[in-house]
C-alpha positions as CSV (number, residue, x, y, z in Angstrom):
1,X,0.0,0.0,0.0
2,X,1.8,3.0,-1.0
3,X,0.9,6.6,-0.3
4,X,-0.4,8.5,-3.6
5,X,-1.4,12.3,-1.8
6,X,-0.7,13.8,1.3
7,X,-3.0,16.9,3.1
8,X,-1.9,18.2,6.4
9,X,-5.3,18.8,8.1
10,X,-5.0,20.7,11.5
11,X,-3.0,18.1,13.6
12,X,-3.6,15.3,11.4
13,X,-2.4,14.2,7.8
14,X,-5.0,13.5,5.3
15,X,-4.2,10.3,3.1
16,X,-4.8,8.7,-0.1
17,X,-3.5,5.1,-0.3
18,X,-3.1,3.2,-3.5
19,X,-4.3,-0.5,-1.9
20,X,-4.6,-3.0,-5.1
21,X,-7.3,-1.5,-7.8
22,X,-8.4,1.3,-5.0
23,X,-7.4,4.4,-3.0
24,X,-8.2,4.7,0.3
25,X,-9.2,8.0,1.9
26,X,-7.8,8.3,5.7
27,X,-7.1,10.7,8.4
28,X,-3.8,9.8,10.5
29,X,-2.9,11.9,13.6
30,X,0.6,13.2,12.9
31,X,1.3,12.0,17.0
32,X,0.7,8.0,15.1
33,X,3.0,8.4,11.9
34,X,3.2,4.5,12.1
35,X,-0.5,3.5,12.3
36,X,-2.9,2.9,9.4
37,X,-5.3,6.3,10.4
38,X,-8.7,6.0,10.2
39,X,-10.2,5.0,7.2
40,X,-13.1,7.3,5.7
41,X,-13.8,6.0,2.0
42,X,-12.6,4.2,-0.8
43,X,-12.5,5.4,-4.4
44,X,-12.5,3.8,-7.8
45,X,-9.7,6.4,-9.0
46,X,-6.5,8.3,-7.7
47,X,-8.2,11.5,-8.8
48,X,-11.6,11.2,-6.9
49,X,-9.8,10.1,-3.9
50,X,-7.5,13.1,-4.1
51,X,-11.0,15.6,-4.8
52,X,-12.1,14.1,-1.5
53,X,-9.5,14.8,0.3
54,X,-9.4,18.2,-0.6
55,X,-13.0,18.4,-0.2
56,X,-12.8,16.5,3.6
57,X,-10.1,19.0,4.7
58,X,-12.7,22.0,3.7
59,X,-15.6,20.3,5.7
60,X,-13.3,19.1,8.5
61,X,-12.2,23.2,8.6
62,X,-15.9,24.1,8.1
63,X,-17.2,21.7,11.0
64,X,-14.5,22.5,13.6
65,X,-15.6,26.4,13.1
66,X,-19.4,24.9,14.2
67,X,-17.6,23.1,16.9
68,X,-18.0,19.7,15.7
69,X,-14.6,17.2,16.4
70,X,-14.1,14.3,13.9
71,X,-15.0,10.9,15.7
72,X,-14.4,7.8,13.6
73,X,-15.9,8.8,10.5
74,X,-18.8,11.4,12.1
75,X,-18.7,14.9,12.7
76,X,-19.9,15.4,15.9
77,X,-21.2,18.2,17.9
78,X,-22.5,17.4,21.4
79,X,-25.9,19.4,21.1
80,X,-26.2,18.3,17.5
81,X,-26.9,15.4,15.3
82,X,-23.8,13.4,13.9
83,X,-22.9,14.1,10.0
84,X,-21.4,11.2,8.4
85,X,-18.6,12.0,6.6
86,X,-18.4,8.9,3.7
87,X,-22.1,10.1,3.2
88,X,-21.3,13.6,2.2
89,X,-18.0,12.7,0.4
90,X,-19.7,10.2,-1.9
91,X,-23.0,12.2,-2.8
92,X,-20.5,15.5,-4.0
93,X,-22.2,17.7,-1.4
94,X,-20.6,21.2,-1.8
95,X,-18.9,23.5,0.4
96,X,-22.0,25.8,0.6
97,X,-24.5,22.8,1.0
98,X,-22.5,22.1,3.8
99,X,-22.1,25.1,5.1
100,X,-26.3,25.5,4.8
101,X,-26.8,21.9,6.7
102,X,-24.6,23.1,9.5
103,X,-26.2,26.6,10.1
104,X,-29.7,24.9,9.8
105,X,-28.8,22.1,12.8
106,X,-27.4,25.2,14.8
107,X,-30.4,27.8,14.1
108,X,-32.9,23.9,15.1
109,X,-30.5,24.1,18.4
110,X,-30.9,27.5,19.2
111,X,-26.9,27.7,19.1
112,X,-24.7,30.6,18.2
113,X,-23.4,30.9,14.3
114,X,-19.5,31.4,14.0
115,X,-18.6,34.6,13.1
């Protein structure tokens, strides 16, 4: 399994590994350079896996600012509902849909919006 793209994400690395006829989309805490991370998709092709890992590193930004920590493969938020994060990856929701979802589940909580 070799590494094929590499996104430093907040205290974490982001990675894409080439494993047979896929790539695996993980998140590996940067404190754990010799464990296998935590696996969050798989993709057909190098080039989707490395658009979703782009794409996860936006969310993951997005979410944190909504106070919402990555837990396995959830966004969680303790007031809130969890947000899978395969599920958004693999139905191309966008930055601004995302950014809609979480405002919505903070105005349903009465919780303050980031600034």
């Amino acid at each position: 399994m070799s590494v094929r793209y590499e996104l430093r994400c907040f205290e974490c690395d982001v990675l894409v590994r080439q494993e047979e006829d896929a790539y695996q989309l993980s998140i590996q805490a940067r404190s754990n350079p010799l464990g296998r991370g935590n696996q969050l998709a798989i993709y057909d092709t190098e080039s989707q896996a490395k658009d979703a890992a782009d794409r996860f590193c936006q969310m993951y930004t997005l979410a944190r600012e909504y106070g919402y920590f990555l837990h396995g493969s959830e966004f969680r938020r303790e007031e809130c509902s969890s947000i899978s994060v395969p599920e958004h990856l693999s139905d191309g929701t966008t930055l601004e849909q995302f950014r809609s979802l979480l405002e919505e589940e903070s105005r349903n909580r009465d919780l303050p919006l980031p600034n």
